[in-house]
C-alpha positions, 0 to 999 in steps of 0.5 A: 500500500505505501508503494502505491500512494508513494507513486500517487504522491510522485504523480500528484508533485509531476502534475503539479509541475505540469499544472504551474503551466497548465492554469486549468490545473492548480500546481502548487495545491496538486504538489502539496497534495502529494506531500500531503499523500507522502504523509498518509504511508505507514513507513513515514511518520505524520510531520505536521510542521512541515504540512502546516508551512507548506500549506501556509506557502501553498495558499499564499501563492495561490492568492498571490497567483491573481494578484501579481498579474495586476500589481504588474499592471499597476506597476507598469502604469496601469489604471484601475481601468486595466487592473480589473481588465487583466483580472476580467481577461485572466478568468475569461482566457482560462475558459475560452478555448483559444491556445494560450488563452491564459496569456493572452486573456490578461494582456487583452484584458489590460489593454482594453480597460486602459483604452477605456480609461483613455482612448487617446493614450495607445502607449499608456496601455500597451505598457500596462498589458506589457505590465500584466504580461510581465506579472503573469510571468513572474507568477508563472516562474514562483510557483514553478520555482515552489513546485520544484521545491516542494519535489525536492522535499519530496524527494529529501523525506522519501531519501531518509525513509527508503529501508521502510518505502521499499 
């Protein structure tokens, strides 16, 4: 039984990798699930530290997760206008089934509400959407960044408890 939720773990910190990419898929949640899973074998005893921590981590990225793309906005010079733009795309880009619709949603998004705000000022809102872009990305890279953190205890914690794993 513990080989088998220790491959499901495996698979749930794979996936969860796969799922910093894929928007559809929540990638940290899916890497803390499989600590989580880790955890649940009998030849590895329950550290609650280290799932309280990782969970804390977990759902702060998530949060931050929608908040970056609009502090990139924000910061590239957006408006109020253009925050709410790249919020609005980025939940509309997740559901419409164009390829990159989650990259493309945000910058859309951006861009409309600055041109709504000001029409005149083409230059102002091609920087805010950059900004959204921008913060997309570097959304993207830290949960990537956590993910590849969290296999690595992953992998640290299966390491120490291999004579009981197999």
């Amino acid at each position: 039984m513990d080989l088998l939720l220790l491959t499901l773990g495996l698979s749930c910190m794979l996936i969860g990798i796969m799922g910093c990419f894929l928007p559809l898929l929540p990638g940290p949640g899916l890497s803390w699930l499989g600590i989580l899973i880790l955890y649940s074998t009998a030849a590895i005893p329950a550290n609650y530290w280290i799932l309280s921590i990782t969970l804390i981590i977990t759902a702060l990225l998530t949060v931050l997760d929608y908040i970056i793309p609009s502090k990139g906005t924000k910061y590239f010079g957006g408006s109020k206008y253009g925050i709410w733009g790249t919020n609005i795309g980025l939940v509309i880009g997740i559901f419409i089934p164009v390829p990159f619709g989650f990259l493309i949603g945000p910058f859309l998004g951006a861009l409309i509400g600055e041109l709504l705000f000001d029409s005149t000022n083409h230059n102002r809102a091609l920087k805010a959407a950059a900004g959204s872009f921008i913060g997309f990305l570097a959304s993207t890279f830290i949960q990537f960044l956590i993910c590849i953190l969290f296999l690595g205890l992953f992998i640290s914690i299966v390491w120490q408890h291999r004579a009981g794993l197999f």
